[in-house]
VEXKERO-589301 format. One record per residue (C-alpha): residue in three letters; x, y, z. Coordinates in steps of 0.2 Angstrom, whole numbers, plus 5000, padded with zeros to 4 digits. Layout:
! VEXKERO-589301
ALAXYZ...
//
This chain:
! VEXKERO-589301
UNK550955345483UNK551155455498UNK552255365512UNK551455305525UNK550055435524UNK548555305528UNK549555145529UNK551355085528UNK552155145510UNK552954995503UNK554954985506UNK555955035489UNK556954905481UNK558255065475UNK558855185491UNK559555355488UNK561655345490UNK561755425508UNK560255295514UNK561355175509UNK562855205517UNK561555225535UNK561055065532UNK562654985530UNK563155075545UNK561655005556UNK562054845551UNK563654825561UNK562854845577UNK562354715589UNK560254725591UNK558754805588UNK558754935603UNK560554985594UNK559855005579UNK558455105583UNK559155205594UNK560555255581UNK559055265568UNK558155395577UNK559855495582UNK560355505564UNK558455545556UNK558155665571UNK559855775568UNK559355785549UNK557455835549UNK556355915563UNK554655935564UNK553756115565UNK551856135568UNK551856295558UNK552556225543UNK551456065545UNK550256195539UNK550956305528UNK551956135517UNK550256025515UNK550855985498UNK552255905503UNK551255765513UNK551255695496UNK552955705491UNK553455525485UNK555255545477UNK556255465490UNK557955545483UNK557155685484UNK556855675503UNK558255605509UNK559255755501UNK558255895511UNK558755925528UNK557456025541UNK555556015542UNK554655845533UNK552855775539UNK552655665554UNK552255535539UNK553655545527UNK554955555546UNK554155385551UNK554255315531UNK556155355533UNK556455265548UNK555555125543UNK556655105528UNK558055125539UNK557354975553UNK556954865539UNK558454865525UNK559454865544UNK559054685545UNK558454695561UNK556754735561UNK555254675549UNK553554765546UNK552654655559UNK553854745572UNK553254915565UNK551554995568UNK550755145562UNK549855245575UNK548855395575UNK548455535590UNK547755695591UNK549055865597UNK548055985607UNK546555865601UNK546255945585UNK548055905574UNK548055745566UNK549855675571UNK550555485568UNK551855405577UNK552655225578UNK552755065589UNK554054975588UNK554554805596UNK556054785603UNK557254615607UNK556254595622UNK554454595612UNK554154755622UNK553354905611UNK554055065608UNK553255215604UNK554455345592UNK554055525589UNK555155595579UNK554355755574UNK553855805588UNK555855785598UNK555755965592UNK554356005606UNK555355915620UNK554455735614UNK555755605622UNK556155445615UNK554755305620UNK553455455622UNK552455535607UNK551555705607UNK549555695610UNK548555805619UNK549355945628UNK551055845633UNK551955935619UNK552856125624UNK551756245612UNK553456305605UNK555156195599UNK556556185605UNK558156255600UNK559556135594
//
């Protein structure tokens, strides 16, 4: 199975340790916005996304070990970032798949690239690029077209 690759990877019963402490940690908070918000912030000081290595790491898009993930820091896949947080959303309590969608763009309108929409307390939708926060990608945006800077940005 390769997370979220062409549809949503099912949620794992068993979380890796460090995963688990996240999620007891988002549960304490008061709402969805919250959650997300400290979701994306963890995931995103963890793992960036890198167009070269998007390239050069193609086997890795079918990395299914879930330990194994959540134990690397730095580059993973749009797909395997977006499979993370929605383990994180879900096993948070305050989010269900129907709140998640899967969503696919184009980056300089030849790079396959797939983002999330997710609906908030309000039953407004959100989109969440993680990977692509390393090309100056704000939260409630996602990179498509030329709206992405050609090269990351330095943490």
């Amino acid at each position: 199975m390769t997370p979220d690759f062409f549809r949503k990877g099912k949620i794992p019963e068993s979380l890796p340790e460090g995963m688990t402490v996240v999620i007891s940690d988002l549960k304490n908070l008061t709402n969805k916005e919250e959650c997300l918000k400290q979701a994306y912030d963890i995931l995103s000081e963890k793992y960036r996304g890198y167009r070269i290595e998007t390239y050069l790491k193609l086997f890795n898009l079918f990395e299914s070990n879930l330990n194994k993930i959540w134990n690397r820091s730095g580059f993973l896949h749009c797909n395997t970032l977006n499979y993370l947080l929605r383990i994180l959303l879900i096993k948070s309590g305050f989010f269900s798949e129907e709140d998640i969608k899967l969503k696919w763009t184009l980056v300089y309108y030849i790079s396959p690239h797939q983002y999330l929409r997710i609906k908030t307390d309000k039953g407004e939708w959100v989109n969440i690029d993680l990977w692509g926060k390393t090309y100056g990608i704000k939260f409630g945006n996602y990179a498509h077209g030329f709206n992405s800077r050609l090269f990351s940005v330095k943490k």
